[in-house]
N, C-alpha and C positions, 0 to 999 in steps of 0.2 A: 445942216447936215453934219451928222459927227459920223469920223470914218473909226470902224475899228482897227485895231492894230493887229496887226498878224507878224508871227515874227519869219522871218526870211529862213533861206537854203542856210546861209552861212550861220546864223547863230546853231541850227539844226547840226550842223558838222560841229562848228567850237563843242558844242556840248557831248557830243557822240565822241571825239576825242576825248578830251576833256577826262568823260565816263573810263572810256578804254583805256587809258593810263593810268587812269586811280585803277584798276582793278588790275592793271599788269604788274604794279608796284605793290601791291598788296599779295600778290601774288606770288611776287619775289621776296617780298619780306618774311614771310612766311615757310614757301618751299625752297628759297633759291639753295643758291650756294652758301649763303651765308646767314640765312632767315633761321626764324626759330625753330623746326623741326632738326634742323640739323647742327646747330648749339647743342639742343638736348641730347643728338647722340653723341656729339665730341666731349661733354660732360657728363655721359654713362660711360663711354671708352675710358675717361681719364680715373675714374674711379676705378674701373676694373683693370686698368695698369698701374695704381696704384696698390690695390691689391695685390698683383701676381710682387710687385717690389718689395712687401713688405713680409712677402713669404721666402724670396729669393734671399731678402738682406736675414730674413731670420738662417735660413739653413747655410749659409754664408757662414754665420756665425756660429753655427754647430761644427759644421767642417772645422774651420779653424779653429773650436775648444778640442777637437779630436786629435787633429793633426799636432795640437801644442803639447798635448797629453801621452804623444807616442813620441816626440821629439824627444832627443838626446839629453839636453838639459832639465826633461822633467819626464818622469815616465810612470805612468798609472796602469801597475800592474793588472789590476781587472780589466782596464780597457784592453791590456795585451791579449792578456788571456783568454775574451771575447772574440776578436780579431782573429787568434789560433784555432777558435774552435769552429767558426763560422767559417772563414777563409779557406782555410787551409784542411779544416776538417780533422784537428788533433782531438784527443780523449786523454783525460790522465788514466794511469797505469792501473787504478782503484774502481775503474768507473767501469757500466756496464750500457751499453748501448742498444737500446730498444727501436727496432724500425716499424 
């Protein structure tokens, strides 16, 4: 008589575990905290704050070519006189002002 094999309750469980943690780790790798969807958005974030920096460090550097331009020890007359007219709202004495 050969008896067949059947396999028991417990290997039934081992493997139904087993099953259920590979797919909860995979799950986590994936969506967790630290899985790949959200890598990708920490590395679209960092791109688009490296953008907004390198518009900040550009007008950074505008400001301060103006500011050095209007300073005491160096002064560019056109920039003044941009400044006067915009600002302040001056007109040479020549000029005629059309609204």
């Amino acid at each position: 008589m050969t008896r067949s094999y059947r396999p028991g309750l417990g290997a039934f469980a081992f493997y139904s575990v087993a099953f259920m943690l590979g797919v909860y780790f995979t799950f986590a790798a994936v969506q967790g905290d630290y899985g790949l969807f959200r890598r990708v958005e920490i590395a679209a974030e960092r791109d688009a704050l490296s953008r907004d920096l390198t518009q900040l460090q550009d007008e950074i550097a505008r400001m301060e070519n103006m500011t050095r331009r209007l300073s005491d020890t160096y002064l560019d007359l056109d920039l003044l006189d941009q400044q006067a007219r915009s600002i302040l709202g001056m007109i040479r004495a020549d000029e005629i002002v059309i609204r």
